[in-house]
N, C-alpha and C positions, 0 to 999 in steps of 0.2 A: 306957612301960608298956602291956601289951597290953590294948584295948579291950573291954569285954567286953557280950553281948549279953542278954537276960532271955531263959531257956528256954521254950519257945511254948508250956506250957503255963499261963506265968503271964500272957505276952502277949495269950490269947485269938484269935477273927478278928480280922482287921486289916480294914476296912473300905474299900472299893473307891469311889471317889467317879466314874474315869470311867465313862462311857456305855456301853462297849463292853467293860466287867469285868462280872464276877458281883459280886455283892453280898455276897460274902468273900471273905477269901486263906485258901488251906489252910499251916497254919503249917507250918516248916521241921521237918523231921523230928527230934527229940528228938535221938537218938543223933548225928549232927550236928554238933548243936547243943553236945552235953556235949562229944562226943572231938574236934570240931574238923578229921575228917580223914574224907575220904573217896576208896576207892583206887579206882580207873580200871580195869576189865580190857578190853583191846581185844588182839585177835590173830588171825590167820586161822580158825583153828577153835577151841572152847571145850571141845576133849579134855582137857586139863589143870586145866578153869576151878574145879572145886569142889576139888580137895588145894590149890590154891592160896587158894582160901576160906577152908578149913580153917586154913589157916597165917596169914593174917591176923588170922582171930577169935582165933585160940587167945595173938595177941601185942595184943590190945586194940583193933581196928580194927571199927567196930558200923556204919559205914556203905559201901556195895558196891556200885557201880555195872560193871551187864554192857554192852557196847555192842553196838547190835543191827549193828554192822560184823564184829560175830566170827559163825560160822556156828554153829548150835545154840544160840545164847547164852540164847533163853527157852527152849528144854526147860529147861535148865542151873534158869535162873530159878524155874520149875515145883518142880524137885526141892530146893532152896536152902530155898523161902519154908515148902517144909514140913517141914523138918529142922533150920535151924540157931535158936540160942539166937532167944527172944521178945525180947533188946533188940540184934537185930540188924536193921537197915533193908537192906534189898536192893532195890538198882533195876535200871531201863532208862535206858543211854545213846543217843547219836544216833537219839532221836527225833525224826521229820521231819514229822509228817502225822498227824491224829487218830484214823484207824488203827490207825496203829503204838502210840498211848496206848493203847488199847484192846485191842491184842493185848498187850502189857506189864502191864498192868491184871489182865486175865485170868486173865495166867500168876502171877500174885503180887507185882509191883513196887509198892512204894509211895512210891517215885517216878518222875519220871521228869527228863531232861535233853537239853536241847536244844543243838546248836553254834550257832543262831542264833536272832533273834525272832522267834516264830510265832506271830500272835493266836489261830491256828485249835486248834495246838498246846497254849496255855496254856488255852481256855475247856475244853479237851477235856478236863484234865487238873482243872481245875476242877468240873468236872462229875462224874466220876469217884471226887472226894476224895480226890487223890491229891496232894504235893507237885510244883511242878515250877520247874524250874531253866533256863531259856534263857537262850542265851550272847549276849554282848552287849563290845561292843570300844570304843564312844564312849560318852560323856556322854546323848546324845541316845538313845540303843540302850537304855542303861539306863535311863534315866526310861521309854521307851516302855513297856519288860519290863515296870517293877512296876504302870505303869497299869492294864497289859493283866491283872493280876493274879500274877504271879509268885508263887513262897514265898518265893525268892533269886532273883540273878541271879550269873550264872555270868558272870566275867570272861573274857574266852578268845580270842586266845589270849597267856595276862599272860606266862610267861615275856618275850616281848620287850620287856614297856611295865615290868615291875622297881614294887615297893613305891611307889617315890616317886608312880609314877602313880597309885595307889589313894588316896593320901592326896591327894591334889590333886581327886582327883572326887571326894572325901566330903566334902568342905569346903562345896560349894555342896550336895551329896547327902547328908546325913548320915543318914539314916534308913533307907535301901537297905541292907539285907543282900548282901553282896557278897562272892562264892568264888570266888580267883584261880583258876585249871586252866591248865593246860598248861605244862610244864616245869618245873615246881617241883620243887628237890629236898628232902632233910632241913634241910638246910645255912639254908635259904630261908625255911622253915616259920613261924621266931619275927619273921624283918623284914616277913612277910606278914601276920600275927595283928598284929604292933604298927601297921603301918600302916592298922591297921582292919578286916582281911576276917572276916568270919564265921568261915570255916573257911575250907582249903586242900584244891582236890582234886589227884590224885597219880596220876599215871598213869607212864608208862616208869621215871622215877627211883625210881618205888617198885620197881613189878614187878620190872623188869628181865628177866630172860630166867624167869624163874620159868614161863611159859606152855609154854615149848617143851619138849619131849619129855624133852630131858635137862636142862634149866632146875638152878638151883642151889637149893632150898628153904630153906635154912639161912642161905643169905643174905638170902634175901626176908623170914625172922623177923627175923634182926639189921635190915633197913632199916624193916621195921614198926614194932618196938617202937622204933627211935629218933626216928621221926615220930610217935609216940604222945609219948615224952617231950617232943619238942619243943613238939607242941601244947600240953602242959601246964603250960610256964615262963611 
């Protein structure tokens, strides 16, 4: 039976007890939280990035991460945060540097995410009031993340380490909010949720080629709306 987590606005802050945290966690983003799914957009350029937007929201997908490895990805972001529906959360990916939080910040992200533990990263992001998600691959990685103040921690990269390993580090972790990323497909979405994760984020197996020029959109609905349903069983 899939685990299920209290929506952060009934959690309130979660209180930071190390040294080296703020003195609260900025909760997981709402939307998140309800659909359980958040889609990945990573591509060379981000010409394509908002019809592909479009097409996610319009099949129930409320959280959105742009990576800032795609080029143009915060204009994109810019024009996103002031257009699409209010229970739509839009972020920044491969945030590296607190900087980069602050150019994400700026541009309208409200959150942000990280491929690895960054203290400097998570206080930035902290400071800001913004959620933020760094990636984390051991036991120890994770415990650091939520010290260091995390909202989640982004498992990454779980495709290779498969459900079983989530549930085995929630066992001694059980309070860590935790969103497997990387290689996840639809197929995957319900052995991830039942083995504890928060939500599942979704990158290639979702998109798919939907980014590129002649990208398939039709197919990118059908793969959305069937990871919407998954989330929901």
């Amino acid at each position: 039976m899939t685990e299920s987590f209290p929506a952060p606005e009934e959690r309130g802050p979660l209180a930071v007890t190390d040294s080296t945290a703020a003195t609260t966690r900025i909760p997981v983003g709402a939307q998140l939280a309800a659909t359980r799914v958040v889609a990945i957009l990573r591509a060379e350029n981000a010409d394509r990035a908002e019809a592909v937007v479009d097409v996610l929201v319009e099949a129930g997908v409320r959280s959105l991460e742009l990576t800032l490895t795609t080029k143009g990805a915060l204009d994109v972001v810019e024009r996103l945060a002031a257009r699409v529906p209010s229970d739509v959360e839009v972020g920044v990916g491969t945030v590296l540097t607190a900087q980069e939080v602050d150019r994400s910040v700026d541009a309208g992200a409200t959150f942000v995410v990280s491929p690895s533990v960054d203290t400097e990263v998570i206080a930035a992001a902290l400071h800001r009031g913004v959620a933020s998600y760094p990636g984390a691959f051991t036991p120890t990685e994770i415990s650091a993340a939520w010290k260091a103040g995390a909202s989640a921690v982004k498992l990454f990269p779980a495709g290779s380490l498969g459900p079983g390993y989530l549930k085995a580090v929630r066992g001694p972790l059980p309070d860590i909010p935790v969103v497997p990323t990387g290689g996840i497909d639809t197929a995957a979405v319900g052995d991830w949720l039942t083995a504890g994760a928060l939500a599942v984020g979704m990158g290639g197996p979702l998109i798919g080629d939907a980014l590129s020029a002649d990208g398939d959109l039709n197919a990118l609905a059908e793969r959305a709306t069937a990871a919407i349903a998954a989330a929901r069983r």
